[in-house]
N, C-alpha and C positions, 0 to 999 in steps of 0.2 A: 203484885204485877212484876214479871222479869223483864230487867233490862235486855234490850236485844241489840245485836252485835252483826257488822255485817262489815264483810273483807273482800275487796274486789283487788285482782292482779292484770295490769293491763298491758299491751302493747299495742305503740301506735303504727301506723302503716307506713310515716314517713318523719323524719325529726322537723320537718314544716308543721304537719300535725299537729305534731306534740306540741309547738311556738302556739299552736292558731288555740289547742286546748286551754292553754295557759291564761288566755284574754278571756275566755269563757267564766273559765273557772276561780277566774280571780272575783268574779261577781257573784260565787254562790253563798259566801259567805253570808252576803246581804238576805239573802231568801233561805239561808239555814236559822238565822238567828230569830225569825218569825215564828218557826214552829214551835209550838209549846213543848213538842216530843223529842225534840234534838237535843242529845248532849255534847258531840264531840265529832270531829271530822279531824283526820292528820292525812296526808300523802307524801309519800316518799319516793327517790330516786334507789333502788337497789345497788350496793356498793359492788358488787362483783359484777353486774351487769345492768349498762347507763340505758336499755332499751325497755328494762325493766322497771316498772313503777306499782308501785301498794298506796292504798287507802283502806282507811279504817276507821268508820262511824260507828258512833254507838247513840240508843234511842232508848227511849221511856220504854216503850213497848212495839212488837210487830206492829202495830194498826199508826205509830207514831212514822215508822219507816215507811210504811203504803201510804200516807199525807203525803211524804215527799215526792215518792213515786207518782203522786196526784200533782203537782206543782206543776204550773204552766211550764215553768222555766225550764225546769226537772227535763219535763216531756222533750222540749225541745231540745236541750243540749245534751238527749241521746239520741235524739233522730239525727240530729249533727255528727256525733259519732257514728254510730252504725251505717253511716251512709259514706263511709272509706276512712273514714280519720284512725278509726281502732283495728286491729288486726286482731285483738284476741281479749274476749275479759273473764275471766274466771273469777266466778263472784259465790260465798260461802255466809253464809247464814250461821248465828248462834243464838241461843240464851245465856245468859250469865249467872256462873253458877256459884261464883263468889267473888272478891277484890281482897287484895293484904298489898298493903303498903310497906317495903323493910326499907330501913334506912340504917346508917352511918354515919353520924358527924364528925367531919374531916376536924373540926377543932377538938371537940371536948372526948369525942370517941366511941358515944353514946350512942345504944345499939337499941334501935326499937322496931318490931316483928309486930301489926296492928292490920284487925280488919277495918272495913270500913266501905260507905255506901257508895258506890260507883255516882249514883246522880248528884252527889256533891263533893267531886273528885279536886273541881278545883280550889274550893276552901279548904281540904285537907292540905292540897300542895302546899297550900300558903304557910299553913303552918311552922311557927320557928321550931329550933331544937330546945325540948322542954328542960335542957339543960345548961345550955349558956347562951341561947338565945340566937346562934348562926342561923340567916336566911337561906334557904336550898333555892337551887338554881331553877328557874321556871321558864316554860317555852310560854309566851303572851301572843295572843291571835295577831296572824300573819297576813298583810294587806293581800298577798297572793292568794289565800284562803288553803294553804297549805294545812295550816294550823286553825283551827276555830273550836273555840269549846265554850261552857254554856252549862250553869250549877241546874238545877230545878228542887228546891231546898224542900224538904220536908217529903219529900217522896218513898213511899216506904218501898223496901227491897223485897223482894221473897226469896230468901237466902236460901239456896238449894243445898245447899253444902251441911245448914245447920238443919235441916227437915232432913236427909239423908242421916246423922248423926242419930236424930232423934227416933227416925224410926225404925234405925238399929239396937237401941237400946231396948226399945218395947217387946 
């Protein structure tokens, strides 16, 4: 089953708005973490332009994304928006066609290039450095709901990347 990937680009109609979205949004956390299909939600401020905001969920599968799109809550805190709050969403859809984690450890130096399964992205994080033991710096779910993420352990991938490989060789 592929994970699926969805990027919406927003702007709001008025920086009032964007305040009244903030109270909203700081509660979906609560009704993201229900879904069995949800892995991850982030949102950001664009550094070159403060009108400018991203989000970026990721889910088990399309049919785990359309549950939310089904959520009472869901429903209404986009009729709330589209009814003036938002001026613009540009929202884009993926499948995930692979994950690799590279790191660097600022102490020991230790360079490691690893793939690895997007649905349990945050036990990888956690992971020390398998060489002297340094903790890497981790974002922990944000009461605003900026941040929220969410492992679903044992989930198999369907690695498009290695099924591409392999049915080049044949």
């Amino acid at each position: 089953m592929p994970i699926y990937l969805s990027m919406q680009r927003v702007r709001f109609s008025s920086p009032d708005a964007y305040e009244k979205f903030k109270v909203l949004f700081a509660d979906t956390r609560r009704h993201l973490m229900t879904l069995p299909g949800f892995l991850h939600l982030t949102w950001w401020e664009h550094p070159d332009d403060r009108s400018w905001y991203n989000e970026c969920s990721f889910w088990t599968s399309r049919g785990a994304l359309y549950d939310w799109h089904k959520n009472t809550y869901h429903k209404y805190c986009k009729s709330w928006a589209a009814n003036g709050a938002i001026m613009e969403d540009i929202i884009t859809n993926f499948e995930l066609v692979g994950t690799r984690l590279i790191r660097v450890c600022p102490v020991c130096n230790k360079a490691e290039d690893k793939k690895y399964n997007l649905a349990e992205e945050q036990a990888v994080l956690k992971e020390q450095c398998p060489q002297c033991g340094f903790h890497f710096p981790m974002l922990e779910e944000t009461p605003s709901s900026f941040a929220v993420f969410k492992d679903v352990p044992g989930l198999l991938m369907n690695d498009k990347e290695d099924k591409q490989k392999e049915e080049a060789k044949a």
